[in-house]
Every structure is written in C-alpha cells, then in structure tokens.
C-alpha positions in Angstrom: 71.7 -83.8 104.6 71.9 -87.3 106.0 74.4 -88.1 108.2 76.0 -91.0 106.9 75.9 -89.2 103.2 78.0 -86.2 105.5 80.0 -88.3 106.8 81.4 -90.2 103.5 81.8 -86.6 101.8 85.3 -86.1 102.5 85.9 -89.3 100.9 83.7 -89.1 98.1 83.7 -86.2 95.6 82.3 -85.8 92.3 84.2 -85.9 89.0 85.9 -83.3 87.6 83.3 -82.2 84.6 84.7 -82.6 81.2 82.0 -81.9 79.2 82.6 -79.5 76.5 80.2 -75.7 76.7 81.7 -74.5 73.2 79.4 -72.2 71.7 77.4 -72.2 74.9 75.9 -68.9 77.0 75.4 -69.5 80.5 74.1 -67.4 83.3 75.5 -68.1 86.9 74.1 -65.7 89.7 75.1 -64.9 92.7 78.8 -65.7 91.4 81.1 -63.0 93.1 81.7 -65.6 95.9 81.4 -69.4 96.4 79.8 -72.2 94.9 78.3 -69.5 91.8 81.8 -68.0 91.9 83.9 -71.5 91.0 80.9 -72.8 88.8 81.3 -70.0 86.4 85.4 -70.7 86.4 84.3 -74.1 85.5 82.1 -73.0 82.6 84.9 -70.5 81.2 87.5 -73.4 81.5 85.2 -76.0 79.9 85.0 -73.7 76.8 81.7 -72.1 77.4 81.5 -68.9 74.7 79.9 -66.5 77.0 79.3 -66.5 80.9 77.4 -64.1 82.4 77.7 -63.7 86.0 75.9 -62.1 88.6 76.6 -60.1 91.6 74.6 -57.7 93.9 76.1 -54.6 93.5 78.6 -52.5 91.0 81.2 -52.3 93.6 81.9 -56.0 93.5 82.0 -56.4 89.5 85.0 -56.0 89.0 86.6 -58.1 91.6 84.1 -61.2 90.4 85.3 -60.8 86.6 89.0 -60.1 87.5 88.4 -63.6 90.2 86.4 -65.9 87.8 88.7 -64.7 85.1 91.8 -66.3 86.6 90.5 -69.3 88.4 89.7 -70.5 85.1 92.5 -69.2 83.1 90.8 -67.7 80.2 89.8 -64.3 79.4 87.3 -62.4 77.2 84.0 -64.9 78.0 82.8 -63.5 81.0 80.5 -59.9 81.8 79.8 -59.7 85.0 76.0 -58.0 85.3 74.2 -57.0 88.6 71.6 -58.1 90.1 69.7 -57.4 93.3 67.5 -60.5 94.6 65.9 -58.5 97.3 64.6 -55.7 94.6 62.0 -56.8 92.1 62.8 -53.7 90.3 66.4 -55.3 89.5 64.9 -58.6 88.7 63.3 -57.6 86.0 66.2 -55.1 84.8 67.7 -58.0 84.6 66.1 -60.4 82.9 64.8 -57.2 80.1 68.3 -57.3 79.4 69.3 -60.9 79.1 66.2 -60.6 76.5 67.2 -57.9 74.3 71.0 -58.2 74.8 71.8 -62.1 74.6 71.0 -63.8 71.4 71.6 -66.9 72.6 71.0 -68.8 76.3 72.1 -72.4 76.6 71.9 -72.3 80.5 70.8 -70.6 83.9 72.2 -71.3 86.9 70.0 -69.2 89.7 72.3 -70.2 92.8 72.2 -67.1 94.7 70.2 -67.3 98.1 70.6 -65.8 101.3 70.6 -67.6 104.9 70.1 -65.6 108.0 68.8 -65.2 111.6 68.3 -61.4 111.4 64.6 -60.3 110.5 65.1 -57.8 107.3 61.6 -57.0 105.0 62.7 -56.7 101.1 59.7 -55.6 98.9 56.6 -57.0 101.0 58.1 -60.2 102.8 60.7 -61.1 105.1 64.0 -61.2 103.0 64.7 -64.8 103.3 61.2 -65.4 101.5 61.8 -62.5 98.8 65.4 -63.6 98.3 65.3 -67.6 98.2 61.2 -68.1 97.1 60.0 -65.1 95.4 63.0 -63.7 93.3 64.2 -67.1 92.6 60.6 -68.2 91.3 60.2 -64.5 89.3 63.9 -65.1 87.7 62.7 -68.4 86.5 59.5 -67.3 84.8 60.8 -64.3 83.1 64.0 -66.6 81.9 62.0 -69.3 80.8 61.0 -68.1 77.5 64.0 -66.7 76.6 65.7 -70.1 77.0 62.9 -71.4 75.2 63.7 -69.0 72.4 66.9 -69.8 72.4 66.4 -73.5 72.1 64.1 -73.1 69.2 66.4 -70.7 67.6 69.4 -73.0 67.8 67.6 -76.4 68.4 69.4 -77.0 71.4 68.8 -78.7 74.8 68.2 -75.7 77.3 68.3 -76.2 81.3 67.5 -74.1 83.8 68.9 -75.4 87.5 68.0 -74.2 90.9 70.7 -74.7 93.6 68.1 -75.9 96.6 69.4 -78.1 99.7 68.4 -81.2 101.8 68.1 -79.0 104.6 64.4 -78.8 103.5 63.6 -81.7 105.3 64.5 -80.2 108.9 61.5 -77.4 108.3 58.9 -77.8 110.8 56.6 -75.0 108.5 54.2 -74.4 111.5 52.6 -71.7 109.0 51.3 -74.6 106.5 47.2 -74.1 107.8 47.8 -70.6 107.7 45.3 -68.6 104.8 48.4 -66.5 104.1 51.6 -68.3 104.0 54.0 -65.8 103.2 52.4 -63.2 105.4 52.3 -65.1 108.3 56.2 -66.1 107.8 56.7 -62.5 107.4 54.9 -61.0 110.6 57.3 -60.3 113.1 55.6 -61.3 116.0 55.2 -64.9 114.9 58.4 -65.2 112.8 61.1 -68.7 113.0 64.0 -67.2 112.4 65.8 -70.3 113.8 64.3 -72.6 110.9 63.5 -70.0 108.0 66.7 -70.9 105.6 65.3 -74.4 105.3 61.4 -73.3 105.8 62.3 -70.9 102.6 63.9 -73.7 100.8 60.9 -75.9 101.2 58.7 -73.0 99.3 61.3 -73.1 96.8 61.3 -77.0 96.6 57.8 -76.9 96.1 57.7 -73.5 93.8 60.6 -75.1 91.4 58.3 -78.5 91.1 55.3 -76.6 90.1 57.4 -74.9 87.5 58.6 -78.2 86.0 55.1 -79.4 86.2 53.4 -76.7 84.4 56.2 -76.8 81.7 56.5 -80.0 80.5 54.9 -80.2 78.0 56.0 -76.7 76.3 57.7 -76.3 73.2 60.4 -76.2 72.7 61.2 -78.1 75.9 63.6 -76.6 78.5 64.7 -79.2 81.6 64.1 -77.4 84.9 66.0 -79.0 88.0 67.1 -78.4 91.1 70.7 -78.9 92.8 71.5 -80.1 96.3 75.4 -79.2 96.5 76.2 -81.0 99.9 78.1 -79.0 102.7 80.6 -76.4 101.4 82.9 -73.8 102.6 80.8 -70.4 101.3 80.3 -67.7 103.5 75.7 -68.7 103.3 76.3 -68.9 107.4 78.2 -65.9 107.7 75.5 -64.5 109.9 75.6 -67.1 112.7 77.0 -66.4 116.2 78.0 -68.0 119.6 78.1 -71.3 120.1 76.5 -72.2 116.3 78.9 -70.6 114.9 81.6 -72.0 116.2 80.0 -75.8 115.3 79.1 -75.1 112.1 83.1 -73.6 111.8 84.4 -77.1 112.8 82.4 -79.0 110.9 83.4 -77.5 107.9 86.7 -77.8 108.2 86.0 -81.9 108.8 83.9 -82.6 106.3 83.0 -79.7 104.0 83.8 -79.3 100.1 85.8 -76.7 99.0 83.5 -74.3 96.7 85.2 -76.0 93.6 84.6 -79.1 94.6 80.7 -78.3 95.3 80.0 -76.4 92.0 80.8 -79.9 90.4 77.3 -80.5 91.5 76.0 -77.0 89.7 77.6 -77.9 86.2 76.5 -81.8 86.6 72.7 -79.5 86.8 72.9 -78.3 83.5 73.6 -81.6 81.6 71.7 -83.7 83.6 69.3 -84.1 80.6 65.4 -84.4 80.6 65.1 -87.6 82.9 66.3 -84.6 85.4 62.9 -82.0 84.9 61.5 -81.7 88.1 64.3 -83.8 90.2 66.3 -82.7 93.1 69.3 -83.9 92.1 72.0 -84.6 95.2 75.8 -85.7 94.4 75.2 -85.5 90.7 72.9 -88.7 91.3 69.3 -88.7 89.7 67.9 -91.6 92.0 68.6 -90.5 95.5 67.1 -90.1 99.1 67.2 -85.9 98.7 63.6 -85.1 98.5 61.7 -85.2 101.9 59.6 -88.1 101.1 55.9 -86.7 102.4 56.6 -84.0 100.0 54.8 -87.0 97.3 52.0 -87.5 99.4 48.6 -86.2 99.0 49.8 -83.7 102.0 52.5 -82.6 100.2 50.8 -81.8 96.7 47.8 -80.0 98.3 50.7 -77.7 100.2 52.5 -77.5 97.0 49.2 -76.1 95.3 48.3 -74.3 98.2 52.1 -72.3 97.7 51.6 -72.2 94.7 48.2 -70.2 94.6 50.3 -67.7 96.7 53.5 -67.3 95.0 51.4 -67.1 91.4 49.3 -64.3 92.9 52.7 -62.7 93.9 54.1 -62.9 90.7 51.4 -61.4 88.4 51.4 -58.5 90.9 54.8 -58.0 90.1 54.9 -58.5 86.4 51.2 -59.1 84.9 51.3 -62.0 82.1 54.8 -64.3 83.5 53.3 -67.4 84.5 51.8 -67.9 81.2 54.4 -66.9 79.0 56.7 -69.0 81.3 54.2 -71.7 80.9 54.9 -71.0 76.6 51.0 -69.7 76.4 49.8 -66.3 75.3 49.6 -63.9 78.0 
C-alpha cells in the first residue's frame, strides 16, 4: 500500500457497518482466524440469518463456531463447513454442497489465502498459485450460479467479494513472456519465493477482472469485487523469519488494524453495489489509487488475457463446463 495511505491508518478507520443482513446467507472462508474470522462476527451481529464459515480442517470447527459465536454475541446463525484451498477435490465438495444444501445465498466472501516463502506443490502448482489464483478463481465459478440462482429466486442484489491487496503493485512477474505462466512460477529451479504472495495476487487481480468482465452482462446480475483490507494484525506472515520478521512485527504494532477493524473493509465489499463489479475497492472507497495503473494499459489487458487463457484451461481440467455456467451460458 502507499505509504502516506500507511501512515494515516492509525488515524483513520472505517465506520462501524450498520447495515442490516436480516434474512441474508453469507459465506465467509477462511474465517477460523483473522480478518474472515471478525467479518463473519460482524455478519451474525448485523442480523445476517445464516453464516457459513469456512475453515481448513475438522479439528478447528469447533473452536471457529464457539469464537465467531461469541464475538458477535448471537448464537444459532452460524455452521461452520470445511474447506481445503489447496485440494480441488474439497473445492468442489464444497461448493456441491452450498448447491444442494443452501436454498438461499445473499453473499460470498472468498478471503482465505495463504502467504509464504516455503516452496510447497498443492495439486499441479506451487501452493501459493493453487491457494490464492486457482482455488480462489475455481470457488468463484462454481459459486457464481448459485448466487445467480439465488438472486433470481429471491430478486435480490447478490455480491461476490474477493479479499486481494495493493501489494500487487510491488510484483516484478519476471514470468509474464513465459508460454506457461503458472508452470514456470511453479518450477523450482526458477521459483521467486521472495515476491510470490504479491506475484499470486496480481494473477488473482487480473483473474477476478476477467470474471467481472465476462459476467456482466448475465442475468440475473451478481456484483463481483475485490477488497484491499490495508495492514492488519492476522497471522498471513506467520511464515517470515529473521530480520523480516521482526520489521514486519513492529510495524504492525504502529500502524496495523486490529482484524475487526480490517473486516470493516470485507462487509463494506458486499454492499458496495453494482458501480463496484470489477473494482478493487481500498478503504471502503470506490475511486482510489489501489489498482497498479499499467494494469489498464494495452500491456496489462493482453497479460490479463494471456492469464486468462491459462487459468480457463486449468479450470475446465478440473471441472469440465464452469466457465460457462459461471458466465450464465449452457455448458
């Protein structure tokens, strides 16, 4: 983020959100800690009907529900389902049972992501790239048309929100000439584990504004948005040592929001209304200075495309058929 935006945080958060969820479903993931964690408190305490929310494994179910539960004071609105971003297999469990289970979806919140210098593979890619790109972009397809069900069902306004981050703008993206983006990013040899958390949220920036793109003009219409939350206090840098560590420790503690404070940002996402499809929002503000600005340049749209021919290839190997029922065509 810029530093003169960083440097007024402290000094300027965003309102509490008042709006009222009655009646509304909502699904937060990655919500057993941090910003997905208080969002979904802030759902359940604006009146929200049902929340589900979303952690990686059984074990920690409990804890989230029992967590989110109390933060927001209310009980009896909020299941707690897993879900695995680095297994494609539990995507799509996932999303087979928001379809059959939930007959209604107001909202989806996909905030979880993953930031790290240690080269994992999940599925076929390194795991930042399956985590924060490809499981992100999968959960959106295969949620779309529910939402759009949903909204036709209940002639509501439906909003899906991905939590991306300025931090974009610092990726370098040496792989951009490459004929295989993803591959190259995943080969070990060549990998840029220094700069992959943003380099993976410049796929997504450019995966999420493809999405919006080739959706809207679908009917019923469902806003797609992204979210930059500004610096919090989650555990995303958990796997940083040394010297980085202990930087990234102190400024926090100057300038960072608590995770409350943050998901503000996530819950401004969902009613940011139609002028938001497409829009990396950043303080709850639609006009702002978020976006890396070549990313609207002839550059940036053939890189976009180019991702785009990638990622698509990707997801009809996974699940034949998504991108054109998430674009609301037969498949």
């Amino acid at each position: 983020m810029g530093m003169t935006r960083l440097l007024r945080q402290p000094f300027s958060h965003p309102a509490l959100p008042s709006v009222s969820f009655a009646s509304r479903t909502i699904i937060v993931t990655g919500a057993n800690v941090g910003l997905g964690h208080a969002a979904a408190a802030h759902f359940v305490r604006l009146g929200a009907t049902r929340v589900i929310a979303t952690c990686r494994s059984e074990s920690k179910c409990a804890a989230t529900l029992a967590g989110i539960e109390e933060a927001a004071g209310r009980k009896g609105v909020v299941q707690v389902w897993e879900l695995d971003y680095s297994s494609y297999a539990s995507v799509q469990a996932f999303c087979a049972r928001a379809d059959a289970e939930l007959d209604r979806l107001d909202a989806v919140v996909l905030n979880a992501g993953v930031a790290t210098r240690i080269y994992e593979v999940a599925e076929e890619d390194e795991s930042s790239l399956t985590v924060n790109v490809v499981s992100t972009t999968l959960l959106a397809a295969l949620l779309l048309p529910v939402l759009r069900r949903s909204a036709d069902r209940f002639s509501s306004e439906n909003n899906l929100t991905v939590i991306s981050s300025e931090v974009h703008q610092w990726a370098k993206f040496p792989e951009r000439d490459e004929a295989n983006i993803f591959g190259s990013m995943s080969d070990p040899k060549t990998k840029t584990m220094a700069e992959r958390y943003p380099a993976s949220k410049l796929l997504q920036v450019f995966a999420i504004r493809e999405i919006a793109a080739r959706t809207h003009d679908s009917t019923p219409f469902v806003t797609v948005n992204m979210v930059s939350p500004g610096l919090n206090k989650t555990s995303l840098t958990r796997s940083t040592k040394g010297l980085e560590a202990a930087v990234i420790k102190i400024v926090n503690a100057l300038l960072a929001w608590e995770p409350d404070v943050g998901a503000r940002t996530l819950v401004h996402g969902v009613v940011a209304g139609r002028a938001s499809h497409g829009v990396l929002l950043d303080h709850c503000e639609l006009e702002n200075d978020a976006l890396a600005p070549w990313i609207e340049t002839d550059e940036g749209r053939r890189l976009q495309r180019k991702v785009w021919a990638e990622l698509e290839r990707k997801l009809e190997a996974i699940r034949p058929g998504c991108v054109a029922a998430m674009e609301g065509k037969e498949a």
